[in-house]
ROBA-928384 format. One record per residue (C-alpha): residue in three letters; residue number from 1; x, y, z. Coordinates in steps of 0.05 Angstrom, whole numbers. Example, Ala and Ser with C-alpha at 12.3 -4.5 7.8 and 13.67 -1.06 7.14 Angstrom:
2
<atom><r>ala</r><k>1</k><X>246</X><Y>-90</Y><Z>156</Z></atom>
<atom><r>ser</r><k>2</k><X>273</X><Y>-21</Y><Z>143</Z></atom>
//
This chain:
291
<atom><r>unk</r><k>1</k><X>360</X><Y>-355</Y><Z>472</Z></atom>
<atom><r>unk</r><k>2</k><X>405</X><Y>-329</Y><Z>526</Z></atom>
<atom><r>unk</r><k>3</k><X>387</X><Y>-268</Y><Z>556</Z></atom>
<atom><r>unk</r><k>4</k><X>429</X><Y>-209</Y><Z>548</Z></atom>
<atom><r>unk</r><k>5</k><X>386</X><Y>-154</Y><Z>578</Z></atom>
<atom><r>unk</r><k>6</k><X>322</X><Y>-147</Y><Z>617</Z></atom>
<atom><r>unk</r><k>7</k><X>268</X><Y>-103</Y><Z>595</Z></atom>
<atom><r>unk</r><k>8</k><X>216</X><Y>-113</Y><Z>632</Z></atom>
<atom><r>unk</r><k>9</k><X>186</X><Y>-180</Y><Z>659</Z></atom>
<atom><r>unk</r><k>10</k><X>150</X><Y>-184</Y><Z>593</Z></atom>
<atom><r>unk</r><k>11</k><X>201</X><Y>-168</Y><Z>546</Z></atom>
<atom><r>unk</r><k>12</k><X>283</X><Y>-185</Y><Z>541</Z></atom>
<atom><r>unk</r><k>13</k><X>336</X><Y>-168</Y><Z>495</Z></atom>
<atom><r>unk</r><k>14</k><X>367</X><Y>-245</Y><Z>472</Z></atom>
<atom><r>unk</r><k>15</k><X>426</X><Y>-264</Y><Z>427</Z></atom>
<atom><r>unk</r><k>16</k><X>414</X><Y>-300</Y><Z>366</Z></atom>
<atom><r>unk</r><k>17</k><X>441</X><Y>-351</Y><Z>331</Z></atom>
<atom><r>unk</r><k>18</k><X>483</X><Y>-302</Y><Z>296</Z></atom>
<atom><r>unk</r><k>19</k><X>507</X><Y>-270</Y><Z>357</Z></atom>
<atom><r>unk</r><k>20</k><X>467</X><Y>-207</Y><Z>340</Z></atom>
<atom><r>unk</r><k>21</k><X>418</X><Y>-166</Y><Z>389</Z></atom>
<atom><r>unk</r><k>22</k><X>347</X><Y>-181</Y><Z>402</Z></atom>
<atom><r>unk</r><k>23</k><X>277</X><Y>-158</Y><Z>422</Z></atom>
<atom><r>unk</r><k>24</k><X>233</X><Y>-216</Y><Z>445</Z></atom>
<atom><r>unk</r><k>25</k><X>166</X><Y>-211</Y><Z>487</Z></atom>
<atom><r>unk</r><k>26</k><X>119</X><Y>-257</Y><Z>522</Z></atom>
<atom><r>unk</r><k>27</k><X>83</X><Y>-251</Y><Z>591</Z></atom>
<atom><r>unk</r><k>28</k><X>132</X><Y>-267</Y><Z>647</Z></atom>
<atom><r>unk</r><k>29</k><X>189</X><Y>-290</Y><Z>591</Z></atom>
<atom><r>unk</r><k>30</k><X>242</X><Y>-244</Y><Z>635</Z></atom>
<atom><r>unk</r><k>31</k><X>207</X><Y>-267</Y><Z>705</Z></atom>
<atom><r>unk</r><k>32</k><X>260</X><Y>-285</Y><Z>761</Z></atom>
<atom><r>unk</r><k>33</k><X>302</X><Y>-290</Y><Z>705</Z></atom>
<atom><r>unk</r><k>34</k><X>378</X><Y>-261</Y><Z>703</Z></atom>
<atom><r>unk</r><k>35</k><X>422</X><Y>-240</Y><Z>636</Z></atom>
<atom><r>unk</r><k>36</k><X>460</X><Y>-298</Y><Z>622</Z></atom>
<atom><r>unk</r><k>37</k><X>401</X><Y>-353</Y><Z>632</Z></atom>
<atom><r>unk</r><k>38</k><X>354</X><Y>-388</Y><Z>572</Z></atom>
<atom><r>unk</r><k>39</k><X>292</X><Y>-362</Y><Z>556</Z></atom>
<atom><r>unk</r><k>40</k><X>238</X><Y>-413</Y><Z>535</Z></atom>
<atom><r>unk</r><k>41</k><X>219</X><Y>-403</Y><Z>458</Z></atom>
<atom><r>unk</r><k>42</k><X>159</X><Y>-428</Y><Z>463</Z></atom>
<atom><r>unk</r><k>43</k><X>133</X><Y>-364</Y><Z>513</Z></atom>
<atom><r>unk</r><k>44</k><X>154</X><Y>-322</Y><Z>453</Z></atom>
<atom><r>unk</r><k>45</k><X>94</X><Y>-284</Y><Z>428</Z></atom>
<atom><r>unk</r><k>46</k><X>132</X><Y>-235</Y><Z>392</Z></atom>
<atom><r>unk</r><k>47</k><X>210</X><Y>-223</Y><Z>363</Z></atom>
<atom><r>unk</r><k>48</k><X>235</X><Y>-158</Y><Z>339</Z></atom>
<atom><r>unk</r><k>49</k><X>296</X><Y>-163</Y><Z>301</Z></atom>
<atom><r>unk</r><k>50</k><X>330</X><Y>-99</Y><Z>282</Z></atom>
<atom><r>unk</r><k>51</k><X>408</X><Y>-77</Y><Z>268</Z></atom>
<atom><r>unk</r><k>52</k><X>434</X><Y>-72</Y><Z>351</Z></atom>
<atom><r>unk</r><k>53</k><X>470</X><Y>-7</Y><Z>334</Z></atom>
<atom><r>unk</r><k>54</k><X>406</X><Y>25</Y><Z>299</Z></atom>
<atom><r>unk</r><k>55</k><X>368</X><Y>79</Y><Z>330</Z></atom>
<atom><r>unk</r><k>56</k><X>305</X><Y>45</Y><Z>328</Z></atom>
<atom><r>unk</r><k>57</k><X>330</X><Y>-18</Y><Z>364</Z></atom>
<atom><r>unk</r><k>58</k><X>351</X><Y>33</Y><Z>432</Z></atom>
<atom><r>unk</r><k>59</k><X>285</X><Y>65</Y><Z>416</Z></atom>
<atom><r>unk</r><k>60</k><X>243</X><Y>-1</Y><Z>420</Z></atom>
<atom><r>unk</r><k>61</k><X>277</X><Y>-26</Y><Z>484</Z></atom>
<atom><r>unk</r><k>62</k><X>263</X><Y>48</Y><Z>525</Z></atom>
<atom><r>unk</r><k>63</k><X>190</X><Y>41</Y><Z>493</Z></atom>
<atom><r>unk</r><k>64</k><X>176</X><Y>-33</Y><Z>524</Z></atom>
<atom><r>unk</r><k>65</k><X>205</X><Y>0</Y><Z>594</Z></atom>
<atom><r>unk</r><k>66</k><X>151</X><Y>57</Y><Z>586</Z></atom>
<atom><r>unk</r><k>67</k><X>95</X><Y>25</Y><Z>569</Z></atom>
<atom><r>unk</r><k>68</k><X>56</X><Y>-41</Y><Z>579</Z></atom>
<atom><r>unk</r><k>69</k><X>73</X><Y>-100</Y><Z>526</Z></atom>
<atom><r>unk</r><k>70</k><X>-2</X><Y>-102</Y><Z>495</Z></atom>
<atom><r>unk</r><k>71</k><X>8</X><Y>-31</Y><Z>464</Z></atom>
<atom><r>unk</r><k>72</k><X>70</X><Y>-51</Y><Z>423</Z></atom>
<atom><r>unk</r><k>73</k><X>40</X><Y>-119</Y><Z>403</Z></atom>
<atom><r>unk</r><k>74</k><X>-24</X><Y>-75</Y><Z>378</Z></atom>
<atom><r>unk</r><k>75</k><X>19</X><Y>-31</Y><Z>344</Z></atom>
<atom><r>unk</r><k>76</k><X>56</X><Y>-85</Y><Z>312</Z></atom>
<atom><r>unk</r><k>77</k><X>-8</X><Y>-124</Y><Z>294</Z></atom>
<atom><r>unk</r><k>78</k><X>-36</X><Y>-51</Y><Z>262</Z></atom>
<atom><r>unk</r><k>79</k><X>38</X><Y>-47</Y><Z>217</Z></atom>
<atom><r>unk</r><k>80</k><X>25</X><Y>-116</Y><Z>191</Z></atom>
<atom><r>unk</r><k>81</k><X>-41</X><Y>-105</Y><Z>172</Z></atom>
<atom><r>unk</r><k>82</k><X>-24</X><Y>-39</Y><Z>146</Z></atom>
<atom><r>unk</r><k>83</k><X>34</X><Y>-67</Y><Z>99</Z></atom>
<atom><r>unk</r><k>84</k><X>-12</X><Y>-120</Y><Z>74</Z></atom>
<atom><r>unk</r><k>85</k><X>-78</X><Y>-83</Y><Z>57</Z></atom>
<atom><r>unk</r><k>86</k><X>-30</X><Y>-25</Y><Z>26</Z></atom>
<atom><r>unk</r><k>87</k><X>24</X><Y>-60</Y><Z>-5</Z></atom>
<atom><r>unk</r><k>88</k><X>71</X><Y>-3</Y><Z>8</Z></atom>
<atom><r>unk</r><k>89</k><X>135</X><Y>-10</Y><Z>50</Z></atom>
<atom><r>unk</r><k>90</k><X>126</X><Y>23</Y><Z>113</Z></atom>
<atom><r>unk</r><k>91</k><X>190</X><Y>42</Y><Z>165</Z></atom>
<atom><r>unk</r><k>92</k><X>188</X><Y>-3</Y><Z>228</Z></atom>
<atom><r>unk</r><k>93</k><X>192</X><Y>72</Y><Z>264</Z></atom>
<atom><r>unk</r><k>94</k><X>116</X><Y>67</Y><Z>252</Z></atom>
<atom><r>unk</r><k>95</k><X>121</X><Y>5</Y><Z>302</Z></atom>
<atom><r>unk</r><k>96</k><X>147</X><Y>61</Y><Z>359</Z></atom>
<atom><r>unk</r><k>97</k><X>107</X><Y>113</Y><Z>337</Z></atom>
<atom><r>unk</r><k>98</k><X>47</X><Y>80</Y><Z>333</Z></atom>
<atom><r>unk</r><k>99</k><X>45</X><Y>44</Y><Z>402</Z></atom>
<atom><r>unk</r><k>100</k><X>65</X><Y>107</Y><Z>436</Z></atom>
<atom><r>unk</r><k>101</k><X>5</X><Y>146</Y><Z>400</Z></atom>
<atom><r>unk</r><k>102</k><X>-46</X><Y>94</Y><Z>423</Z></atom>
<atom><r>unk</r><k>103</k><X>-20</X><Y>89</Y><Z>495</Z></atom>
<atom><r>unk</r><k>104</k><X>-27</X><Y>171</Y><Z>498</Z></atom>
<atom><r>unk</r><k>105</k><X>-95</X><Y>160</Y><Z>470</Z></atom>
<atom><r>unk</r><k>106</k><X>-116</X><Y>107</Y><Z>522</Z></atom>
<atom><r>unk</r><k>107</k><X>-89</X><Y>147</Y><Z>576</Z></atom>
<atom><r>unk</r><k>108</k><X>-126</X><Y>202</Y><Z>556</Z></atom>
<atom><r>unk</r><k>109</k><X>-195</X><Y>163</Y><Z>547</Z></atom>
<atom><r>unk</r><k>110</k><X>-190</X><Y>146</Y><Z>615</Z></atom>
<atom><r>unk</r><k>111</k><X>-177</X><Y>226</Y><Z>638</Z></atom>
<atom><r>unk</r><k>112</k><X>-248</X><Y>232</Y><Z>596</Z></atom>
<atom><r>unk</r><k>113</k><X>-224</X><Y>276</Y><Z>546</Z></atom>
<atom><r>unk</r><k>114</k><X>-198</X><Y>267</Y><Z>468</Z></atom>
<atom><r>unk</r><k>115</k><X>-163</X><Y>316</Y><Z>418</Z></atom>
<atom><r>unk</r><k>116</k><X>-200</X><Y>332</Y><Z>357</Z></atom>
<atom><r>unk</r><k>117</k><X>-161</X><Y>332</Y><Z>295</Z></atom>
<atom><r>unk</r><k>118</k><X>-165</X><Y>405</Y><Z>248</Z></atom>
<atom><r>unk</r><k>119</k><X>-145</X><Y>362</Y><Z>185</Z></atom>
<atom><r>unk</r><k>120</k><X>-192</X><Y>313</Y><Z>190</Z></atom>
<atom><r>unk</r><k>121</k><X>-225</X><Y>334</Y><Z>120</Z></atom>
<atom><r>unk</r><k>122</k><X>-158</X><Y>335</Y><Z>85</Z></atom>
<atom><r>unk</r><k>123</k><X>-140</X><Y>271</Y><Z>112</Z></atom>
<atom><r>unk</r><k>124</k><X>-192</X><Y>236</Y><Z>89</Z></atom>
<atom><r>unk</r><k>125</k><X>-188</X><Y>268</Y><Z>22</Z></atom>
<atom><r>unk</r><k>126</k><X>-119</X><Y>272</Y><Z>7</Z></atom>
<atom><r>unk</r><k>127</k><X>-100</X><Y>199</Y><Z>37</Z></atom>
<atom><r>unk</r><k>128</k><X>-160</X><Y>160</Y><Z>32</Z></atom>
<atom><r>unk</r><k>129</k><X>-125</X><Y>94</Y><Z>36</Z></atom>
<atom><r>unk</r><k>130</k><X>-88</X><Y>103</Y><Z>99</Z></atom>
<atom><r>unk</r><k>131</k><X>-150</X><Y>135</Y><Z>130</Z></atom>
<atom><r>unk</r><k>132</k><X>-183</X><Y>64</Y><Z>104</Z></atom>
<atom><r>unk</r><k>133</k><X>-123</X><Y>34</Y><Z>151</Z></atom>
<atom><r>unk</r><k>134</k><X>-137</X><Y>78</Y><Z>207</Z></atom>
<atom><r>unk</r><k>135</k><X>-210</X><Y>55</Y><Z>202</Z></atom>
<atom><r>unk</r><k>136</k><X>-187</X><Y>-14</Y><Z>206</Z></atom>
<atom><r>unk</r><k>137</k><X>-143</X><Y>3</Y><Z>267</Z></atom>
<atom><r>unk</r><k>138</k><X>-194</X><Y>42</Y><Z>300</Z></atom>
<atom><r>unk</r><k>139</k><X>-234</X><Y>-16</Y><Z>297</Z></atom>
<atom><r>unk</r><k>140</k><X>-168</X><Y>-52</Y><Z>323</Z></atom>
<atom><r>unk</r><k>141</k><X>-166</X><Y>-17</Y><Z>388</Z></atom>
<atom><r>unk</r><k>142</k><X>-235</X><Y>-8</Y><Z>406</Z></atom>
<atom><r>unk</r><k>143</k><X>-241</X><Y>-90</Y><Z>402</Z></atom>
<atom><r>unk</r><k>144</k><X>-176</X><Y>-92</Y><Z>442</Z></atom>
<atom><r>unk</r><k>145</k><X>-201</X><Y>-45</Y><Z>499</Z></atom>
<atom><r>unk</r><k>146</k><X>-275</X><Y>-53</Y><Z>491</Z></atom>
<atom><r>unk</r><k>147</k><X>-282</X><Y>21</Y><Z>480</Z></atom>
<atom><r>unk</r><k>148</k><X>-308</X><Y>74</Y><Z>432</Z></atom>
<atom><r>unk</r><k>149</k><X>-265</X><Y>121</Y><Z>399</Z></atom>
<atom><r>unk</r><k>150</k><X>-277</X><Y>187</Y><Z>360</Z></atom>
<atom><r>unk</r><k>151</k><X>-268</X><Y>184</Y><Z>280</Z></atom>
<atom><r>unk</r><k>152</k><X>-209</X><Y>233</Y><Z>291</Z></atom>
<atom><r>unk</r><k>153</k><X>-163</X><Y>173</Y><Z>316</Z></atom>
<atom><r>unk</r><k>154</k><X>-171</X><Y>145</Y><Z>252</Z></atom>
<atom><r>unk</r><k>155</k><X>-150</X><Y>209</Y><Z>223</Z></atom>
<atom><r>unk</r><k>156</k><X>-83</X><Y>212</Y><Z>270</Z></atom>
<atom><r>unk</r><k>157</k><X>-71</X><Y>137</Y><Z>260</Z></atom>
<atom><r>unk</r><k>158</k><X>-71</X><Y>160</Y><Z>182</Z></atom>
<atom><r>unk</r><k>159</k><X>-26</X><Y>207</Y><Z>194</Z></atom>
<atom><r>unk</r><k>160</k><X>19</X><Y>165</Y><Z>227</Z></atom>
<atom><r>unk</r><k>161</k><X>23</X><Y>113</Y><Z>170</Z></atom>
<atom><r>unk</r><k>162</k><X>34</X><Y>171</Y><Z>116</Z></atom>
<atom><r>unk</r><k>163</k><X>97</X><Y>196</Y><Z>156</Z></atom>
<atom><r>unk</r><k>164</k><X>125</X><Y>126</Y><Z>156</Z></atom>
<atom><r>unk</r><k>165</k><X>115</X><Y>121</Y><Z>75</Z></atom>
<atom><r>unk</r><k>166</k><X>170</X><Y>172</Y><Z>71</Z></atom>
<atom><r>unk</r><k>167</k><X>246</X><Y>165</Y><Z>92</Z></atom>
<atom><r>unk</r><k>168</k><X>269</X><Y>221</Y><Z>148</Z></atom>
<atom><r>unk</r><k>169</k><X>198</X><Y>250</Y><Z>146</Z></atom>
<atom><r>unk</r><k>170</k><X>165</X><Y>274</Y><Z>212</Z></atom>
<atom><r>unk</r><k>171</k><X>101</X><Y>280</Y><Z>235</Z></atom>
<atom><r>unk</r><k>172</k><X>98</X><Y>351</Y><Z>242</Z></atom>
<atom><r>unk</r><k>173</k><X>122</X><Y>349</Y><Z>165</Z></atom>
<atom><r>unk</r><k>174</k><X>67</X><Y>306</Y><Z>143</Z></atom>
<atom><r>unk</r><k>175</k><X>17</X><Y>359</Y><Z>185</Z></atom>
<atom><r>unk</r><k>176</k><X>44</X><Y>418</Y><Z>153</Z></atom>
<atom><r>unk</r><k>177</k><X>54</X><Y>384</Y><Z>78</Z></atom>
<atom><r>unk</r><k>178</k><X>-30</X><Y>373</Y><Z>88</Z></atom>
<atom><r>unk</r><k>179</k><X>-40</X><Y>441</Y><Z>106</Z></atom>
<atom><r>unk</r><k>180</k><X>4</X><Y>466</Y><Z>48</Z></atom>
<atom><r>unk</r><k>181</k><X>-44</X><Y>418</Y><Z>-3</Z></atom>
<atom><r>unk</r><k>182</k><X>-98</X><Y>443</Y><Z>27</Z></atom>
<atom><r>unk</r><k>183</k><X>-84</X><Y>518</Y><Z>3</Z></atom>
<atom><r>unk</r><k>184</k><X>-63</X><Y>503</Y><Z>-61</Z></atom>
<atom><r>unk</r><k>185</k><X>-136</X><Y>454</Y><Z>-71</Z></atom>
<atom><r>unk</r><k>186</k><X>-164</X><Y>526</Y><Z>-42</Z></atom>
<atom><r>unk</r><k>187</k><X>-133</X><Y>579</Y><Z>-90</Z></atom>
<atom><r>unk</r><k>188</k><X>-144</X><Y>523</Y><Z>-147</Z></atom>
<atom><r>unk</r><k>189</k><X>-225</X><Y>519</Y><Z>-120</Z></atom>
<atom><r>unk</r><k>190</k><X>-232</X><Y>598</Y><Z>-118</Z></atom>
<atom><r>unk</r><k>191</k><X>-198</X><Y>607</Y><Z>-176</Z></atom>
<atom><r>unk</r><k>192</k><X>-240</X><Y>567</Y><Z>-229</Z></atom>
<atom><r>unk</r><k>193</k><X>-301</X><Y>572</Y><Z>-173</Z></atom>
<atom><r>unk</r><k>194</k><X>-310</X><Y>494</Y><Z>-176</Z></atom>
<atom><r>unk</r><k>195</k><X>-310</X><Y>436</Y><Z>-132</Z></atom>
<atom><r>unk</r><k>196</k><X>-254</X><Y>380</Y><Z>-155</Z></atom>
<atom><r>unk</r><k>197</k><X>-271</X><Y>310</Y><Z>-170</Z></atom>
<atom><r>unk</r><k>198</k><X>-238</X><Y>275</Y><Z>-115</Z></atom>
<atom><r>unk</r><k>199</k><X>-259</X><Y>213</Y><Z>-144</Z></atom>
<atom><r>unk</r><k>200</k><X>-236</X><Y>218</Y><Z>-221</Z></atom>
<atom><r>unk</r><k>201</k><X>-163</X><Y>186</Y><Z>-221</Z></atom>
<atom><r>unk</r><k>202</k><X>-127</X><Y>259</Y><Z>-243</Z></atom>
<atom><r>unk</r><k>203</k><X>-150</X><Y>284</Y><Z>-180</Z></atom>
<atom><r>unk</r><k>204</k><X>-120</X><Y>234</Y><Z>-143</Z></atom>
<atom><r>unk</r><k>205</k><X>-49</X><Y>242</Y><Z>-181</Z></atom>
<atom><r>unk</r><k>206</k><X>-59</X><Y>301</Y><Z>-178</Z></atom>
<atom><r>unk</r><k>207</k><X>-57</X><Y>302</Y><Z>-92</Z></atom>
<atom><r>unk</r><k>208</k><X>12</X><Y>253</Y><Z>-104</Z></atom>
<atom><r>unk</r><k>209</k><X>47</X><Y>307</Y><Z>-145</Z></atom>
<atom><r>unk</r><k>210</k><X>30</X><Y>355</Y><Z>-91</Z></atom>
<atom><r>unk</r><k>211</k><X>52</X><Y>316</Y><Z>-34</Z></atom>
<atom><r>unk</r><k>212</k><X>124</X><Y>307</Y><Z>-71</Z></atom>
<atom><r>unk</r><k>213</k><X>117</X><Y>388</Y><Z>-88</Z></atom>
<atom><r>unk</r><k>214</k><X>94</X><Y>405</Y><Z>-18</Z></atom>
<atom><r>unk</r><k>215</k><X>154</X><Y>379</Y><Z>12</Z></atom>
<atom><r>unk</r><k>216</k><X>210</X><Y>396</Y><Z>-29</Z></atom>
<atom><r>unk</r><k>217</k><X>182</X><Y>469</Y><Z>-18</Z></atom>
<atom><r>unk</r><k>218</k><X>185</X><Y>450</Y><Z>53</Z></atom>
<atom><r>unk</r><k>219</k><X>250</X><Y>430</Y><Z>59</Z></atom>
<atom><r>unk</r><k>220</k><X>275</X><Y>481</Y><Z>12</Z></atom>
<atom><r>unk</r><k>221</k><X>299</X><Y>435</Y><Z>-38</Z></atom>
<atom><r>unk</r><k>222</k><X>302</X><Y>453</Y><Z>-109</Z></atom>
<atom><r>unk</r><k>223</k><X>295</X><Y>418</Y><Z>-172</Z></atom>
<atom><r>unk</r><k>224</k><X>349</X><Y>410</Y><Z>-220</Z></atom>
<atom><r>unk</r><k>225</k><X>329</X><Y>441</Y><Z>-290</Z></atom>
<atom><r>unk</r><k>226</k><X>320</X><Y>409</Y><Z>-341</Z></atom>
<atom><r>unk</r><k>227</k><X>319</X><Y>446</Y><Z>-423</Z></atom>
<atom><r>unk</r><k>228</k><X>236</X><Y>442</Y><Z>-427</Z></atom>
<atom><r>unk</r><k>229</k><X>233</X><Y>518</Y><Z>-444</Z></atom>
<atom><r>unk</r><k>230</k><X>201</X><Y>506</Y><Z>-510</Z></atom>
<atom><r>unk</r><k>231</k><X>145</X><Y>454</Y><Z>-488</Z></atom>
<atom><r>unk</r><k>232</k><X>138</X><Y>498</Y><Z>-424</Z></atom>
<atom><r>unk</r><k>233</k><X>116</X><Y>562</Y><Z>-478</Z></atom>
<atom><r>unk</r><k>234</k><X>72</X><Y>504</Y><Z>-514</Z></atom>
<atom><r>unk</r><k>235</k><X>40</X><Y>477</Y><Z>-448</Z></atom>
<atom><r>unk</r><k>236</k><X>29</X><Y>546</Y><Z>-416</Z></atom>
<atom><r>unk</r><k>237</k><X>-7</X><Y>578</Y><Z>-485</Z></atom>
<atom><r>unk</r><k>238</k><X>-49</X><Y>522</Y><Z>-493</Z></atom>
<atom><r>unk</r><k>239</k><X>-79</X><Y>525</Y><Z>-423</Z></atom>
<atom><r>unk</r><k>240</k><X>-82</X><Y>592</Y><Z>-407</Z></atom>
<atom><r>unk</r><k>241</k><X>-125</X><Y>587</Y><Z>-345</Z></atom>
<atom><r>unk</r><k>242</k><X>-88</X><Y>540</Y><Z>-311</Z></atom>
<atom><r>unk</r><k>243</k><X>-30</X><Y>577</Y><Z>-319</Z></atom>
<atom><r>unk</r><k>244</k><X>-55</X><Y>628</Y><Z>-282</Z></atom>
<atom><r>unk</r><k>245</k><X>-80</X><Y>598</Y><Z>-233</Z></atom>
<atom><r>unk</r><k>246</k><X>-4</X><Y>570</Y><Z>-229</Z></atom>
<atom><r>unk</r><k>247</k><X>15</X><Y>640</Y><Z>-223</Z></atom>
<atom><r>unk</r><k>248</k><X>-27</X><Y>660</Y><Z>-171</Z></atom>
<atom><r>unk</r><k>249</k><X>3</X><Y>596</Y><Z>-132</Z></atom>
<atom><r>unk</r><k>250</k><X>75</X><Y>618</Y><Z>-151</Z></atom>
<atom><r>unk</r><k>251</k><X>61</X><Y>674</Y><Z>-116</Z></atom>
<atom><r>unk</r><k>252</k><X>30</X><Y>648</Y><Z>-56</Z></atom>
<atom><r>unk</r><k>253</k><X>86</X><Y>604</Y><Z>-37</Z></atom>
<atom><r>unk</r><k>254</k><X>132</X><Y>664</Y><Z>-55</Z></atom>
<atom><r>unk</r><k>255</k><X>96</X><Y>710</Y><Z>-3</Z></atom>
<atom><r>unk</r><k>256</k><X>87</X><Y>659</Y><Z>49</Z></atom>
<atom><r>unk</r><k>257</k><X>154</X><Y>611</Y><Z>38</Z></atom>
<atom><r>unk</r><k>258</k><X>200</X><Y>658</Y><Z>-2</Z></atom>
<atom><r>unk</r><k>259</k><X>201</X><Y>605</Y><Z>-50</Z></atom>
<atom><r>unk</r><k>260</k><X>202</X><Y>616</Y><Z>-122</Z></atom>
<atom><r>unk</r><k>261</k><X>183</X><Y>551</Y><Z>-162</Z></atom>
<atom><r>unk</r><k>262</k><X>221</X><Y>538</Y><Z>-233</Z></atom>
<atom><r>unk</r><k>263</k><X>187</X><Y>545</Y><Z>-305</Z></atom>
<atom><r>unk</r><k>264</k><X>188</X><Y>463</Y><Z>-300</Z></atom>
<atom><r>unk</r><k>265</k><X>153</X><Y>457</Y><Z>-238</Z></atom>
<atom><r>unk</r><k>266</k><X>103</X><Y>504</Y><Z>-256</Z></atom>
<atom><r>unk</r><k>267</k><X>90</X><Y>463</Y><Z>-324</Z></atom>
<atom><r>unk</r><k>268</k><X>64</X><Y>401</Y><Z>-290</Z></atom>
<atom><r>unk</r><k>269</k><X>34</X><Y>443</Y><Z>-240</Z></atom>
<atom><r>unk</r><k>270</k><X>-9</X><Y>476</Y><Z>-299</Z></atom>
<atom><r>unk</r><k>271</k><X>-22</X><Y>404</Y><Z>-338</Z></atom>
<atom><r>unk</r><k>272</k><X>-45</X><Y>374</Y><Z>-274</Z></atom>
<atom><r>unk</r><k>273</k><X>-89</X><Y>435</Y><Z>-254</Z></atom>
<atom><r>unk</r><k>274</k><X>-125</X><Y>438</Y><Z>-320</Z></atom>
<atom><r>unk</r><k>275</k><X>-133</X><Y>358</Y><Z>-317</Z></atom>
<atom><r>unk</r><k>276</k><X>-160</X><Y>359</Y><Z>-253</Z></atom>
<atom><r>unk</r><k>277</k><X>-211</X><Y>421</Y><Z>-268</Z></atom>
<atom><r>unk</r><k>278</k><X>-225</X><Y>394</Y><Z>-334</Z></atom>
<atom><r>unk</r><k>279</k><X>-245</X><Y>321</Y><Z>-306</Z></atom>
<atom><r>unk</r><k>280</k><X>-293</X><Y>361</Y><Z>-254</Z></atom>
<atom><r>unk</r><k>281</k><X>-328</X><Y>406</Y><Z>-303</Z></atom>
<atom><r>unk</r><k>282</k><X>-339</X><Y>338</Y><Z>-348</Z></atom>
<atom><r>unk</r><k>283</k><X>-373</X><Y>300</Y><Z>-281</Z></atom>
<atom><r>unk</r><k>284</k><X>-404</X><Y>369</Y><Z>-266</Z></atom>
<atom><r>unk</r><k>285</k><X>-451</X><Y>368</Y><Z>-334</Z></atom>
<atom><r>unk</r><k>286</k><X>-454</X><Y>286</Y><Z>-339</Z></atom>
<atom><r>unk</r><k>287</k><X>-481</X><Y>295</Y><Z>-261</Z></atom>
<atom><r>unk</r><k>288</k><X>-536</X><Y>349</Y><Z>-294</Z></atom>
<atom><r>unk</r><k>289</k><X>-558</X><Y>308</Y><Z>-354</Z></atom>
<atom><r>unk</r><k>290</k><X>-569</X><Y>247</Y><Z>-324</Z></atom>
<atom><r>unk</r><k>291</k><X>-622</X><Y>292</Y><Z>-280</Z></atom>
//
């Protein structure tokens, strides 16, 4: 591996075999050492290989010259683990993001002071299985730094691992798509005055229709039409309440994003609304006979 540009002492971008850029670390790998001399594989703890040209790659090598090698390794250890327990693809950006969001949160553990999360409900609710991740990487750092963190880093870490489920997301996206769920779960909860079954399986495909749905109104984007007119009639005559409630959501998002959702959205909206509702009311009077 011959060294083609120092990071830091602990980290180095190499060529390959292939001639292509990249990112190795190790303690003291780069130490004394100039571009143009070997570096001994066997100090190699870790390897990035990305495309040279991406944006991540330049990303990754300003990262290791901001911040100390052990945060990237963590973050890199939390992805893995992540990918594996989830079995969802997840963007390497998560690799960046992630290591910068736990340095920021050790630096500000030292200062004495934390920032409480306002989703932290939703979060847990609407992504329980990356807040089941940011558990486990909670648990991650704490062991690393012999600390004790708040339950609102797992909350953030979750957050984190949601925006890097989803191609050109951001993380300010992924906040404002949970806020969005969260009114629509609110006007659907007033509405039919009940509490929804987060646990029946409608409610939770429910939540993944509405993440899609939140961010298409987000971004603006609208759905190509398609000739359901007919089973749209059918669907909204047969449930009449959740129809309305549909409405009153149509018009929500009209007021507050001046967007106006099409007959076909609004028929799954209505089919998952009365599934959801339905399920609850069913766990609602099961819950009362079994007293």
């Amino acid at each position: 591996m011959k060294i083609h540009r120092i990071l830091t002492n602990n980290a180095a971008v190499v060529i390959n075999e292939n001639g292509n850029d990249q990112i190795v670390c190790g303690k003291g790998i780069a130490y004394k050492k100039k571009c143009g001399e070997e570096i001994d594989p066997t100090l190699v703890t870790q390897m990035f290989v990305m495309m040279p040209d991406s944006k991540l790659f330049s990303q990754l090598e300003q990262l290791l010259t901001d911040i100390p090698l052990d945060y990237v390794i963590l973050s890199h250890e939390i992805v893995k683990m992540a990918r594996v327990s989830m079995g969802l693809k997840l963007s390497d950006s998560l690799i960046i993001s992630l290591a910068d969001h736990i340095y920021g949160t050790m630096r500000r553990y030292r200062e004495g002071f934390s920032i409480s999360n306002g989703l932290m409900w939703e979060i847990q609710r609407f992504y329980e299985k990356e807040y089941e991740i940011g558990l486990l990487a909670k648990e991650m750092i704490e062991k690393k730094f012999q600390i004790e963190l708040p339950l609102d880093e797992a909350a953030y870490i979750a957050m984190h691992i949601v925006n890097a489920e989803t191609k050109d997301s951001t993380l300010d996206e992924t906040m404002r798509i949970t806020k969005l769920i969260q009114d629509i779960i609110k006007i659907i909860r007033m509405f039919f005055k009940v509490e929804l079954d987060e646990s029946s399986g409608y409610y939770y495909r429910f939540i993944t229709h509405l993440k899609y749905f939140a961010r298409r109104i987000l971004r603006n984007e609208e759905v190509g039409e398609q000739d359901n007119s007919e089973l749209s009639k059918l669907i909204f005559e047969k449930y009449k309440s959740a129809y309305a409630c549909s409405e009153k959501i149509e018009q929500f998002l009209l007021d507050k994003f001046d967007y106006r959702i099409s007959d076909e959205e609004k028929m799954y909206l209505t089919i998952h609304i009365h599934s959801a509702v339905t399920k609850s009311a069913i766990q609602r009077k099961e819950g009362h006979s079994e007293r």
